[in-house]
PLY file of the C-alpha trace (Angstrom):
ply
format ascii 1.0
element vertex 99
property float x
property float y
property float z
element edge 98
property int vertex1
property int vertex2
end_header
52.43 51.03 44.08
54.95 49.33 43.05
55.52 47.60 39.91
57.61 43.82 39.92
57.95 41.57 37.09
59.31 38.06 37.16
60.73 35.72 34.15
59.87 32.42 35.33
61.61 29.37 34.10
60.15 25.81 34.88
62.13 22.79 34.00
59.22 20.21 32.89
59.80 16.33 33.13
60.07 14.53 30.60
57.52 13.98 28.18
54.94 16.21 30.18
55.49 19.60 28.65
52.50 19.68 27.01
50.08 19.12 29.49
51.74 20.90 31.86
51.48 24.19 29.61
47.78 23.01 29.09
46.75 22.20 32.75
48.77 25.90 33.30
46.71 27.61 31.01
42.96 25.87 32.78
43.71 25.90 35.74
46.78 28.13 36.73
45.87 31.35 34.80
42.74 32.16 35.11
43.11 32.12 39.15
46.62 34.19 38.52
44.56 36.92 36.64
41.56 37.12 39.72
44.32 37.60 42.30
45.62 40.36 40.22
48.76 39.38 38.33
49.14 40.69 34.83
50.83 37.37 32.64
53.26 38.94 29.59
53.35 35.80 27.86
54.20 32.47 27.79
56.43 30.44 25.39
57.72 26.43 25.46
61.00 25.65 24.92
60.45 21.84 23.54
64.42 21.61 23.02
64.91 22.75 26.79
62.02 20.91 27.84
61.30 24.20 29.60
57.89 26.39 30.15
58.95 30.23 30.05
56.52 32.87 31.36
56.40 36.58 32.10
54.30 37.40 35.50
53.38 40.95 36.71
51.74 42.62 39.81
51.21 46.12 40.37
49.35 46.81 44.00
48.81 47.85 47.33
50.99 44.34 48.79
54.65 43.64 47.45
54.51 40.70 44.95
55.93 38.47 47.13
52.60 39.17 49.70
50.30 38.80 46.64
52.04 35.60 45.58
51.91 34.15 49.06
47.76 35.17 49.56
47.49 33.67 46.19
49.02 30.02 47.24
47.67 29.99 50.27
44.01 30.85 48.97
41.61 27.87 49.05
40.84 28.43 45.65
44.76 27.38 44.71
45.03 24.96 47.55
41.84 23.10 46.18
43.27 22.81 42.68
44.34 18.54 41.86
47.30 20.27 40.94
51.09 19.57 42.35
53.71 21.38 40.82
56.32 19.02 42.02
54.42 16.15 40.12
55.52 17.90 36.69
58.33 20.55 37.64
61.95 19.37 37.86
63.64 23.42 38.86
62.31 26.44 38.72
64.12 29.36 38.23
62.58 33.26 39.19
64.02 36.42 38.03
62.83 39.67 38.59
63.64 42.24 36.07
62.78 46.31 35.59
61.71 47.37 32.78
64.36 49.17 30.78
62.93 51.64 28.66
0 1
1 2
2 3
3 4
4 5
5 6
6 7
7 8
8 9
9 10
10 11
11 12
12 13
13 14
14 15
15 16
16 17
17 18
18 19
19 20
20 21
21 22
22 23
23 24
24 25
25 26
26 27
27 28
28 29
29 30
30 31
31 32
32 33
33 34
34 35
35 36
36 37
37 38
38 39
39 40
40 41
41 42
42 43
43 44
44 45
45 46
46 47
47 48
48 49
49 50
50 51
51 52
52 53
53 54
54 55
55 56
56 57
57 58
58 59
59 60
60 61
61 62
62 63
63 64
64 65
65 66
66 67
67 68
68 69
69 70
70 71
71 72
72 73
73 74
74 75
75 76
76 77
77 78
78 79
79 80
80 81
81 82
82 83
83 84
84 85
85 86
86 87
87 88
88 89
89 90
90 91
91 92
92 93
93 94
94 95
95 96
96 97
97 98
């Protein structure tokens, strides 16, 4: 199995940082953590206007199948939640662990 981590980077508009880490935290998480995916933190940059976050899987699929069965799921589709309506760019990097 192997092991992929991402640093995500989400550019928030303005003035909804807050409750976009909040509604991320209700809502996003928790379904995140039933599919599988291991979170290794998450941080707000207010200056940046920027939600950081660390995002793990370690299975049978590649993380970009696991990601995929996880948007598509009904559980995520059925969420009153557009990421579009609060996310100006995104940015994903994966990184290896270094030591």
């Amino acid at each position: 199995m192997a092991k992929t981590t991402q640093v995500r980077t989400y550019t928030v508009r303005e003035g909804l940082l807050d409750e976009w880490a909040q509604r991320w935290k209700a809502e996003i998480l928790p379904l995140l953590l039933e599919w599988g995916f291991a979170i290794g933190g998450a941080w707000v940059d207010r200056e940046h206007n920027q939600f950081v976050w660390l995002i793990t899987y370690e299975g049978p699929e590649t993380f970009a199948e696991r990601n995929a069965m996880y948007s598509d799921s009904p559980a995520r589709k059925s969420m009153d939640l557009d990421p579009d309506d609060y996310l100006v760019t995104t940015e994903e990097r994966t990184v290896e662990e270094w030591y």
